[in-house]
N, C-alpha and C positions, 0 to 999 in steps of 0.2 A: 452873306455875312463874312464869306473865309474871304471872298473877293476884295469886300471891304478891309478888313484887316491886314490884306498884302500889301492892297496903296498902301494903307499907314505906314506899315515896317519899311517899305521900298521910300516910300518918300522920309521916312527921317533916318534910312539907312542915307539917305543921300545928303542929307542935312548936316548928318552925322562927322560926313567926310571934311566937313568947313570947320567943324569943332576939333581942338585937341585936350585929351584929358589923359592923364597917366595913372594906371589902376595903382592902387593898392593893397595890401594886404592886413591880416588882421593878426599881429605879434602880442605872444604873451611872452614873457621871457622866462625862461626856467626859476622853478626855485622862489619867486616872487610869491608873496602874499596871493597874489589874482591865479596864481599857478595852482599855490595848494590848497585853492579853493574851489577852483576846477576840476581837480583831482576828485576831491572830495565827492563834487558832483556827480562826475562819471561813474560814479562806484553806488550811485543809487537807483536803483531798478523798479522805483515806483514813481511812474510817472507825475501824479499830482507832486508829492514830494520833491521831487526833481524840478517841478515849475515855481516852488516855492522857492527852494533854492537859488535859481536863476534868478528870482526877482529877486532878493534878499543881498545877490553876487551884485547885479546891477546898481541896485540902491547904493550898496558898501562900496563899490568901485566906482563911483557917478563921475569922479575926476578924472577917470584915463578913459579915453575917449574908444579904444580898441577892447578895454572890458565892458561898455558899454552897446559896441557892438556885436562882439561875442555872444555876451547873455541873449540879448533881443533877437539875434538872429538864429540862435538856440532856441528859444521860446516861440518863433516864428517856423521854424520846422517843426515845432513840438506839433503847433496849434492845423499848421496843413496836412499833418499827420493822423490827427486827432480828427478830420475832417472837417475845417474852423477856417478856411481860408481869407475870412473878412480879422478874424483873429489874427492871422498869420500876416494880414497886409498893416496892420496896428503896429503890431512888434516890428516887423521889417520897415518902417517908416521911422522908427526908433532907433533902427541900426543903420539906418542911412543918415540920419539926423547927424549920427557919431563917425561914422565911416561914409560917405556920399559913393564912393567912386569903388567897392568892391566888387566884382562882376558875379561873385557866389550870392550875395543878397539881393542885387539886380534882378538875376536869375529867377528864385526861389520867389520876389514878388511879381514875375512872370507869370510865374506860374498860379500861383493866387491869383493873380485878375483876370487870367483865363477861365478859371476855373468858375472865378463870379462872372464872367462874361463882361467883363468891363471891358471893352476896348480901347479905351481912352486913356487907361491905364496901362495896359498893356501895351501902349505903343509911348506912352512916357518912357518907362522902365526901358523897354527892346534899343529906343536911341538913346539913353541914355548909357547903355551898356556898348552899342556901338560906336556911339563917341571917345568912350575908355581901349576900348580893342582898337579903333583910328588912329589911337591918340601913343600907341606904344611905338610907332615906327618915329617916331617924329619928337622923341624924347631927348635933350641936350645930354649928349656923349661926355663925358666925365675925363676930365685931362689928363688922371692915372689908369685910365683902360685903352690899348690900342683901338683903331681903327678895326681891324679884325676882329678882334676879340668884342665889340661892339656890336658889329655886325651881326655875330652870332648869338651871342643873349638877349637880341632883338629878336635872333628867331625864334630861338627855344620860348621866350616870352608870347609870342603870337602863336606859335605852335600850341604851348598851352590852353590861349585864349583860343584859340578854335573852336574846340568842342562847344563852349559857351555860345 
């Protein structure tokens, strides 16, 4: 089985390299409504209530597409946590829906369809996450940043994506 699972990762790591995709992140911005609603949530320490929350955040923010991944990819940790990984791959399908290209949600539904042993899935997610880490060297340089300075926030960027 692990044999089988390496082809996958190896074959769509290679796949991977033909594709280019530029990660993303997931910005709340200070101060904003989705902000101090956020807040709000962090400060609750009962679980259930916290998931109600989430949804409630999700619901009321359904138009910005980054609080949309936020909550579900909240709710998605909540639920792998919870030990609900079929749960957890729901919501993080939800936060891909909003956010496609984050590698912290890629990740985390890694790790959920390992968990259910879906390999099939787990090798969706793993190139799709390598095609985003591929895809940062090969990002169009910006004609207010040197060459050098380019260079280097390519790395720090990849640097980061490593551990992932």
């Amino acid at each position: 089985m692990r044999f089988h699972r390496s082809v996958l990762l190896l074959a769509g790591l290679l796949l991977c390299s033909l594709l280019s995709f530029a990660q993303s992140q997931i910005t709340i911005p200070a101060g904003t409504p989705e902000d101090q609603a956020l807040a709000a949530i962090s400060k609750e320490s009962d679980a259930e209530k916290k998931a109600a929350m989430l949804q409630e955040f999700v619901q009321k923010f359904a138009s910005n597409p980054d609080a949309v991944a936020y909550g579900n990819w909240q709710l998605a940790q909540m639920a792998l946590k919870a030990g609900d990984p079929a749960q957890a791959l729901e919501y993080g399908a939800k936060a891909l829906a909003a956010k496609p290209d984050v590698l912290d949600i890629l990740t985390l539904q890694v790790e959920a369809a390992q968990q259910l042993k879906d390999s099939a899935k787990v090798a969706d997610y793993a190139m799709r996450g390598g095609a985003i880490i591929n895809g940062i060297s090969r990002q169009p340089k910006p004609e207010s940043v040197s060459a050098q300075d380019w260079k280097n926030q390519l790395a720090v960027q990849r640097a980061a994506a490593q551990p992932t």
